[in-house]
Structure formats: structure tokens, C-alpha cells
N, CA, C and O atoms as CSV, one atom per row, in Angstrom:
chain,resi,resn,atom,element,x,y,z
A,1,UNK,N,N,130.612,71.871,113.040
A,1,UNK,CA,C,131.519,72.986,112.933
A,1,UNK,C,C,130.795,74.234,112.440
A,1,UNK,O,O,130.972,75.421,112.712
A,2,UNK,N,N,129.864,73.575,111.579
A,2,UNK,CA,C,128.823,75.317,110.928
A,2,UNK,C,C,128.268,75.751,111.919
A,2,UNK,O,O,128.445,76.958,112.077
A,3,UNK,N,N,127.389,75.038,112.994
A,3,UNK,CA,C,126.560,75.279,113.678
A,3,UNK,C,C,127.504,76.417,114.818
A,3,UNK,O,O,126.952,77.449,115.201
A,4,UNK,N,N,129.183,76.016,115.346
A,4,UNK,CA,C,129.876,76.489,116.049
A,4,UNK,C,C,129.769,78.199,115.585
A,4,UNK,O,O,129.369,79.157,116.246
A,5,UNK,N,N,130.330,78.124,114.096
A,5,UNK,CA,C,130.720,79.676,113.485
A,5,UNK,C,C,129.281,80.558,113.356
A,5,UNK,O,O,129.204,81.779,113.219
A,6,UNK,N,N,128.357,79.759,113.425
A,6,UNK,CA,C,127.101,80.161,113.380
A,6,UNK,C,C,126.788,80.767,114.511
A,6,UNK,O,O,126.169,81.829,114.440
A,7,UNK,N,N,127.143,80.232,115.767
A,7,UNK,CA,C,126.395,80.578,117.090
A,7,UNK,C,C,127.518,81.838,117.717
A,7,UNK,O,O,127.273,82.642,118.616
A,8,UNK,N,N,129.039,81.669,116.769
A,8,UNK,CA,C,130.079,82.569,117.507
A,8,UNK,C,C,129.779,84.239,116.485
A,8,UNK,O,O,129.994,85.413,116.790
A,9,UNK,N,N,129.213,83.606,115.243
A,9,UNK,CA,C,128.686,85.019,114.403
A,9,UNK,C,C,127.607,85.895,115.540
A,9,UNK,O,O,127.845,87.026,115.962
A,10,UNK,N,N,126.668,85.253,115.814
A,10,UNK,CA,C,125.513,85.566,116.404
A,10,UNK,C,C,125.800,86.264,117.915
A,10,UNK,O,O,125.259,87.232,118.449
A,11,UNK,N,N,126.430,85.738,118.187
A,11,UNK,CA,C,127.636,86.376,119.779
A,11,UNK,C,C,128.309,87.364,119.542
A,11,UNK,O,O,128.687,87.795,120.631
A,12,UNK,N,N,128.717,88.040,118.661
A,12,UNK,CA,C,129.828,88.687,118.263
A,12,UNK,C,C,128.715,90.172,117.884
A,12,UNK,O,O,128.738,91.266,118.448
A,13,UNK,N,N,128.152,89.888,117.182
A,13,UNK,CA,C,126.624,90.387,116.682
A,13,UNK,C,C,126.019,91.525,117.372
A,13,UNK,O,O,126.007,92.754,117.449
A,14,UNK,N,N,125.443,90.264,117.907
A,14,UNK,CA,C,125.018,90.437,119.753
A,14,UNK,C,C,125.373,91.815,120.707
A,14,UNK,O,O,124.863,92.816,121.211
A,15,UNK,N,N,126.636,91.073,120.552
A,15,UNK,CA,C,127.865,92.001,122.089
A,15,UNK,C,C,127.924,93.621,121.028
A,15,UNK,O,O,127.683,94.755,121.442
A,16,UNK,N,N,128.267,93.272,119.802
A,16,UNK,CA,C,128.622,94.666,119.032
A,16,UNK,C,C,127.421,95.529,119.028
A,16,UNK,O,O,127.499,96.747,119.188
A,17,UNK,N,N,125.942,94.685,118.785
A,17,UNK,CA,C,124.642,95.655,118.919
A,17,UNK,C,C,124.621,96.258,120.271
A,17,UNK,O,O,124.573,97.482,120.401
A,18,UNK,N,N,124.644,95.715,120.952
A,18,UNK,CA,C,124.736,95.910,122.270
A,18,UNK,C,C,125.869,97.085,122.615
A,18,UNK,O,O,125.647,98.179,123.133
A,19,UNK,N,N,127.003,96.602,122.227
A,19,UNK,CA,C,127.569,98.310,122.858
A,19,UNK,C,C,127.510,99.428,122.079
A,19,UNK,O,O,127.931,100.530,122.429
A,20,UNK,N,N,126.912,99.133,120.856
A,20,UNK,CA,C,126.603,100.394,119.939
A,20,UNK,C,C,124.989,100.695,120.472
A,20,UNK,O,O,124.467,101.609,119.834
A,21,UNK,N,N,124.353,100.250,121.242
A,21,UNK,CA,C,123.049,100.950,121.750
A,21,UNK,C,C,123.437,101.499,123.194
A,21,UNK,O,O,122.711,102.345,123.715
A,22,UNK,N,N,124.895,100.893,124.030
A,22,UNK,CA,C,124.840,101.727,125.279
A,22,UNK,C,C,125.897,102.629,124.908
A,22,UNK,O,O,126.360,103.175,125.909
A,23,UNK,N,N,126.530,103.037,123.680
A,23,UNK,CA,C,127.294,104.066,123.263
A,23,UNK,C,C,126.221,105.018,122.799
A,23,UNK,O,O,126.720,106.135,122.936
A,24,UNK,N,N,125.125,105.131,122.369
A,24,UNK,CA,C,124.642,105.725,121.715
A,24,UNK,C,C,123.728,106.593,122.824
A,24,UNK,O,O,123.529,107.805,122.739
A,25,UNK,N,N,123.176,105.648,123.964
A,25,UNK,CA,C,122.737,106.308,124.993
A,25,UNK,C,C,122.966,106.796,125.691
A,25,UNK,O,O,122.236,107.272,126.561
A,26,UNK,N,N,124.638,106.893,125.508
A,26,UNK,CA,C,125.813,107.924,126.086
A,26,UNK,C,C,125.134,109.177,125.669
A,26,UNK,O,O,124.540,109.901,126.468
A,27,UNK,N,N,125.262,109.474,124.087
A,27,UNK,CA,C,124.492,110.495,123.543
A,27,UNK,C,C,123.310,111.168,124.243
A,27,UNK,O,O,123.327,112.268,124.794
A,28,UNK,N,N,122.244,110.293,124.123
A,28,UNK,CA,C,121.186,110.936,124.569
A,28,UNK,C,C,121.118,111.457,126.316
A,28,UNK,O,O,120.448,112.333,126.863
A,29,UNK,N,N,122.003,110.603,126.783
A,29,UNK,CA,C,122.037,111.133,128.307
A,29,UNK,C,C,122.330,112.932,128.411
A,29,UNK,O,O,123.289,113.453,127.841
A,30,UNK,N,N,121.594,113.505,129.015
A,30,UNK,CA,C,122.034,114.966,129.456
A,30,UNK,C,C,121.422,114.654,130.830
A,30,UNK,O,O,120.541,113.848,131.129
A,31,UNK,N,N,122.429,115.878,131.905
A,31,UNK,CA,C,122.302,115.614,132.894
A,31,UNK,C,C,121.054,117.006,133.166
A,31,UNK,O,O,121.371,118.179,132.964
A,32,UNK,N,N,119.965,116.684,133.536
A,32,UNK,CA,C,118.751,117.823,134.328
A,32,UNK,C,C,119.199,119.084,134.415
A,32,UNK,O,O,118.430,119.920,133.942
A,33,UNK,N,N,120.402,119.563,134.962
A,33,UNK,CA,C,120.948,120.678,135.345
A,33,UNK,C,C,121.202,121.442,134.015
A,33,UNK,O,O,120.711,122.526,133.699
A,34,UNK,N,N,122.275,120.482,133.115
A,34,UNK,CA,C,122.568,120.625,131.685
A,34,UNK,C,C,120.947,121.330,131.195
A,34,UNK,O,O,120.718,122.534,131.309
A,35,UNK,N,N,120.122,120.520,130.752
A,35,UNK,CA,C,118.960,120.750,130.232
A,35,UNK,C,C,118.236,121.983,130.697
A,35,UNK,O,O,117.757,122.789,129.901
A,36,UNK,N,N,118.163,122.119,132.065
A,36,UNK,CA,C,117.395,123.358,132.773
A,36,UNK,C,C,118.244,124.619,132.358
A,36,UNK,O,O,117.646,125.671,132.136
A,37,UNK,N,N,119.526,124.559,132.252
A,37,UNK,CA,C,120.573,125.867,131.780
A,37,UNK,C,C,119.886,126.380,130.658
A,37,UNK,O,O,119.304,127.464,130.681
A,38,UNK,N,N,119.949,125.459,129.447
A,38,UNK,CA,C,119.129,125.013,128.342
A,38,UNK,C,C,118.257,125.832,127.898
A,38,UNK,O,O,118.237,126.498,126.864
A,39,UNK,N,N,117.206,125.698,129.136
A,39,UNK,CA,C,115.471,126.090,128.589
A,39,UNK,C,C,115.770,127.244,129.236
A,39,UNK,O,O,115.111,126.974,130.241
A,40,UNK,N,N,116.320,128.524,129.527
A,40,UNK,CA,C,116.606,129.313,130.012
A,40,UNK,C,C,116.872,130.525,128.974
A,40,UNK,O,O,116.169,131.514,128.764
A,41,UNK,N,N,118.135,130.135,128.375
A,41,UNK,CA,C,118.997,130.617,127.392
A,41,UNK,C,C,119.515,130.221,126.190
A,41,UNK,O,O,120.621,129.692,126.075
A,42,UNK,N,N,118.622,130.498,125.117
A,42,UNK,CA,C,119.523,129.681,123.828
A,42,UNK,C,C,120.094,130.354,122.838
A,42,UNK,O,O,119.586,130.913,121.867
A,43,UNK,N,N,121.415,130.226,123.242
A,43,UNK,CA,C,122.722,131.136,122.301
A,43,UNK,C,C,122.700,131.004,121.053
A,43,UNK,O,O,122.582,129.953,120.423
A,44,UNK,N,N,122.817,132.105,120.639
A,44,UNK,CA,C,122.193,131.627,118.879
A,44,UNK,C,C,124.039,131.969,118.364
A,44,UNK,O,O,124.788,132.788,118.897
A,45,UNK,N,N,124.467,130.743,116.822
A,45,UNK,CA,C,126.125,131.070,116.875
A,45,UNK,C,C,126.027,132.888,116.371
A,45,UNK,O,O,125.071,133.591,116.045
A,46,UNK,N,N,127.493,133.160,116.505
A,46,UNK,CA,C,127.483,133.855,116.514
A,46,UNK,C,C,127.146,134.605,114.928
A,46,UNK,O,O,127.394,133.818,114.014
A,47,UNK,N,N,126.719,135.736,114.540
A,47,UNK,CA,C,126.175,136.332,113.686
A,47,UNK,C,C,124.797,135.975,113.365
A,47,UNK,O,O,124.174,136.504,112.444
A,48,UNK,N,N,124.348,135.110,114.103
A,48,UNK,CA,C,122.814,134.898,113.730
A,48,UNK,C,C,121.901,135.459,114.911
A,48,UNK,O,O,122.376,135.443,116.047
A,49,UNK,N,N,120.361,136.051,114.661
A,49,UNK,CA,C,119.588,136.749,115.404
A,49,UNK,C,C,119.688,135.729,116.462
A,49,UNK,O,O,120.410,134.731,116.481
A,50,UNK,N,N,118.760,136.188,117.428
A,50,UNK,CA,C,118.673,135.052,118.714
A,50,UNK,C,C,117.761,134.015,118.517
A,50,UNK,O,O,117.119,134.478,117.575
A,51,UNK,N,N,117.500,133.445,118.646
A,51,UNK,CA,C,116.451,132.075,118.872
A,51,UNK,C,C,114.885,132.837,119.337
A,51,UNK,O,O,114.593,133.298,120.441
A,52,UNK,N,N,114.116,132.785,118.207
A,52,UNK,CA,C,112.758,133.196,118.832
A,52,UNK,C,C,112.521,132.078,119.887
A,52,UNK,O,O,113.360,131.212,120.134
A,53,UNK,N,N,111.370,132.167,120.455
A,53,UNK,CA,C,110.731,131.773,121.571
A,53,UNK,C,C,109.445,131.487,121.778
A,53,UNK,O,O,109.298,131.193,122.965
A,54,UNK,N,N,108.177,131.421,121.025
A,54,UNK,CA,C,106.802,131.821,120.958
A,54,UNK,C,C,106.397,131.276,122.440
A,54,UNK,O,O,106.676,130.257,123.071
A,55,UNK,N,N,105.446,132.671,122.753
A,55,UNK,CA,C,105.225,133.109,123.874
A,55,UNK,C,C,104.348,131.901,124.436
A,55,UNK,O,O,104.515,131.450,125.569
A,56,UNK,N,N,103.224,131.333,123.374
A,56,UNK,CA,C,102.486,130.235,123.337
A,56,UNK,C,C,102.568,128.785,123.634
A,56,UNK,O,O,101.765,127.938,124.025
A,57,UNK,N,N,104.306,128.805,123.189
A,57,UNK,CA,C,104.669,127.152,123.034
A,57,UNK,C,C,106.680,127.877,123.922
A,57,UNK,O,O,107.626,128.541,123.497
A,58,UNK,N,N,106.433,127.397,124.829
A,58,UNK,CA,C,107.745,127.757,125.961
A,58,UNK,C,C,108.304,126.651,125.934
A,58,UNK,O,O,107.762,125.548,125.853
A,59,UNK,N,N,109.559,126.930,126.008
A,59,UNK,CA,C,110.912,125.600,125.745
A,59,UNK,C,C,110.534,124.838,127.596
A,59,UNK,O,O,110.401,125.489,128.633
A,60,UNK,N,N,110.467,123.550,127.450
A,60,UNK,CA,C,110.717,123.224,128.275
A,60,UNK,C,C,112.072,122.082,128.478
A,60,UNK,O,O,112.539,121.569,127.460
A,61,UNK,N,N,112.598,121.766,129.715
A,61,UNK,CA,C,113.869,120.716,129.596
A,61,UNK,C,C,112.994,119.240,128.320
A,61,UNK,O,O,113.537,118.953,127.253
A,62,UNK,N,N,112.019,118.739,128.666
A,62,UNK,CA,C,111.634,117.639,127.936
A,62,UNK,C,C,111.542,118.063,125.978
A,62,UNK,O,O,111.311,117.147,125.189
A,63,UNK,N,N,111.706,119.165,125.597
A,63,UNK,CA,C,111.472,119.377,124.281
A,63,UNK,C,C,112.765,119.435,123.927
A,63,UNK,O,O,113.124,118.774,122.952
A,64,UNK,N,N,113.761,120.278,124.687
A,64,UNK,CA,C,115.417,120.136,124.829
A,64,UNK,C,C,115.619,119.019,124.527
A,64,UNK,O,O,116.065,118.625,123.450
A,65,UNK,N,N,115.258,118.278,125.609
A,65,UNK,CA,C,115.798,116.703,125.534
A,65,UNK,C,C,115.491,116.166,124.217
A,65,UNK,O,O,116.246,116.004,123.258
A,66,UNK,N,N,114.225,115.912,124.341
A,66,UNK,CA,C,113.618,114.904,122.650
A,66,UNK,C,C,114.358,115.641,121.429
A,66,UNK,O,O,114.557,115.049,120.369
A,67,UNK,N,N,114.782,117.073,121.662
A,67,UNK,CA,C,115.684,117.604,120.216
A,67,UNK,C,C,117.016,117.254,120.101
A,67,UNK,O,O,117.533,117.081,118.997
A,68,UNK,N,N,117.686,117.121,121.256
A,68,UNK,CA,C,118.836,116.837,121.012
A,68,UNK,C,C,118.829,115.178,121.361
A,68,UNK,O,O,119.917,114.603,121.388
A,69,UNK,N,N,117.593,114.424,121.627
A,69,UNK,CA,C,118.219,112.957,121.288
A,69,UNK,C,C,117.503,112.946,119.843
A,69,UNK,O,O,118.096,112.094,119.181
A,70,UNK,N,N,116.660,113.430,119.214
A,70,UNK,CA,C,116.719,113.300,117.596
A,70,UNK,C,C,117.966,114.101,117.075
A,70,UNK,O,O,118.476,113.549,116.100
A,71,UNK,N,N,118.361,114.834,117.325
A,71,UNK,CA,C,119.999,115.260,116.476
A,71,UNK,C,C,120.511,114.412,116.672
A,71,UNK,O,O,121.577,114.573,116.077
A,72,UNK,N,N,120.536,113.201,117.291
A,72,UNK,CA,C,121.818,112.006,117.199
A,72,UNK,C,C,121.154,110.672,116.808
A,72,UNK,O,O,121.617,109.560,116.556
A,73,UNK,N,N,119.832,111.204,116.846
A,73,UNK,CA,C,119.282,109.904,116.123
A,73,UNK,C,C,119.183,109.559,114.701
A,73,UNK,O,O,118.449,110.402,114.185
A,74,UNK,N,N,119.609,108.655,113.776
A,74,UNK,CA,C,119.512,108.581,112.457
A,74,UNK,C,C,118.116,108.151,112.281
A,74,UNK,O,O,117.926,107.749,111.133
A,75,UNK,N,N,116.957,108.096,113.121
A,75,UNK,CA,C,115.495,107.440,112.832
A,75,UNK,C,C,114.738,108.642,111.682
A,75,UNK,O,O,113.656,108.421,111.140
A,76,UNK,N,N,115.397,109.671,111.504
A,76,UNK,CA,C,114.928,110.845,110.493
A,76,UNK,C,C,114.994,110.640,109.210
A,76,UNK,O,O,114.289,111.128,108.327
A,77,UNK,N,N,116.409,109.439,109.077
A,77,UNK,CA,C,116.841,109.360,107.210
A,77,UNK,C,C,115.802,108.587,106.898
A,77,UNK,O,O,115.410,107.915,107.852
A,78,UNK,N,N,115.392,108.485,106.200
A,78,UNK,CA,C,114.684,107.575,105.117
A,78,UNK,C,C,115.250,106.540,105.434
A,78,UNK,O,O,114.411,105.847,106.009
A,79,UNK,N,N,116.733,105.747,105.365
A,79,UNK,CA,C,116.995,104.498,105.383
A,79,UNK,C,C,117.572,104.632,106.430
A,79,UNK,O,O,118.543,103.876,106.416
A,80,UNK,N,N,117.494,105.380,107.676
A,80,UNK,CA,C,118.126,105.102,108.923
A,80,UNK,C,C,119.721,105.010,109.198
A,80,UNK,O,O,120.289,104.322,110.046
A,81,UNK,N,N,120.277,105.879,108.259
A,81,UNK,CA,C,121.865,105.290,108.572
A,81,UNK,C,C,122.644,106.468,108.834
A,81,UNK,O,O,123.804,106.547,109.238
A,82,UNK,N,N,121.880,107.309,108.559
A,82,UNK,CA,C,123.299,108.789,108.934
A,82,UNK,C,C,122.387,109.461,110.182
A,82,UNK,O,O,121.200,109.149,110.085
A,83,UNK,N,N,122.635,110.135,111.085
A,83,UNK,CA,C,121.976,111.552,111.889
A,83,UNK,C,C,122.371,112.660,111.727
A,83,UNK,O,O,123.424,112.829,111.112
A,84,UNK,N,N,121.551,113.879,112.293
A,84,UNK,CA,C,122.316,115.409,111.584
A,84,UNK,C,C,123.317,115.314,112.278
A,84,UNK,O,O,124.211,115.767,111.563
A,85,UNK,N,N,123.916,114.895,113.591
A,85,UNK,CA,C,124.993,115.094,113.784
A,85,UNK,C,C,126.097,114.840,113.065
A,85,UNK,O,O,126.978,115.686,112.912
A,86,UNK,N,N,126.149,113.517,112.505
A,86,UNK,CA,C,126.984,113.139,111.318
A,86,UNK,C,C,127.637,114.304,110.601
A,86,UNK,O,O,128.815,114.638,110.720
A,87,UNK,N,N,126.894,114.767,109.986
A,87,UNK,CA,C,127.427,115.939,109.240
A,87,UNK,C,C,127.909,117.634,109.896
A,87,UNK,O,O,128.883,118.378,109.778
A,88,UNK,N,N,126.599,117.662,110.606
A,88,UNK,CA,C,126.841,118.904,111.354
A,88,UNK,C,C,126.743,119.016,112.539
A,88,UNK,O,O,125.723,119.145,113.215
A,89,UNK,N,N,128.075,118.960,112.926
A,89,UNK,CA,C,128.512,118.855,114.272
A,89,UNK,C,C,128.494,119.898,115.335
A,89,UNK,O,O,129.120,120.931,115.098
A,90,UNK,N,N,127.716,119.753,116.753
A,90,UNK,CA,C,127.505,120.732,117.361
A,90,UNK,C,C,128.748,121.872,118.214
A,90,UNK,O,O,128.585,122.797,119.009
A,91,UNK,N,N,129.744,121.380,117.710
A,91,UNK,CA,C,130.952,122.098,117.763
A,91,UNK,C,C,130.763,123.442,117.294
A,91,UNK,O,O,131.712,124.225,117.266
């Protein structure tokens, strides 16, 4: 009977890691088009100067990308459990 609750813990586990890594890659998905808009134009909110740019180091879609899948990644905390989105939401 242990061995049963044992193997149905481990299943349960499992299935929950599992859709919390293809929920999460919901996140990181942006669609190319999204991204290319992106490296174009970056709206700074409102009352703040614009977004420098250095002439040297140019936004491309792949730096877009890797920034906004670290804003949803918690691999930044020290103990891995919150991301900046958590708190500050790109709303």
C-alpha cells in the first residue's frame, strides 16, 4: 500500500512539474514579428527619457528575447523562487 501512495505522489509530482514548465514556456514564447517591432522602438513609460541605445552594442530580436525570458525567470534570486515579474508587472 506504501509503495502504491508512493508511486501516485511521484505521478502527481511529475504531471504538476510538467505543466508548470509548459506554462512557463508560454512566457518565454514571443512571436519573431512581436520581437522585431521590439528592436526597432523602445517606449520608455511615460515621464521617463527614452531608452538609450549605444551605437556600439544595437538591440537585436535575440537580446529582446533572452531579457524578457529572464524577467520571468526566477534563476536571478538567490534561492530561485520569485522573478521580477512577480512584483513588477509589465502592465
Amino acid at each position: 500500500m506504501l509503495a502504491r501512495k508512493i508511486i501516485f505522489i511521484l505521478l502527481i509530482t511529475t504531471l504538476s512539474t510538467s505543466f508548470l514548465l509548459i506554462v512557463q514556456a508560454g512566457h518565454w514564447a514571443i512571436a519573431a514579428d512581436q520581437v522585431a517591432k521590439s528592436a526597432r522602438v523602445i517606449k520608455a513609460p511615460l515621464g521617463l527619457p527614452p531608452v538609450p541605445v549605444p551605437a556600439d552594442n544595437p538591440l537585436t530580436p535575440e537580446k529582446i528575447a533572452r531579457g524578457r525570458r529572464l524577467y520571468y525567470d526566477p534563476i536571478l534570486l538567490v534561492d530561485k523562487t520569485v522573478a521580477c515579474a512577480t512584483c513588477h508587472h509589465p502592465g
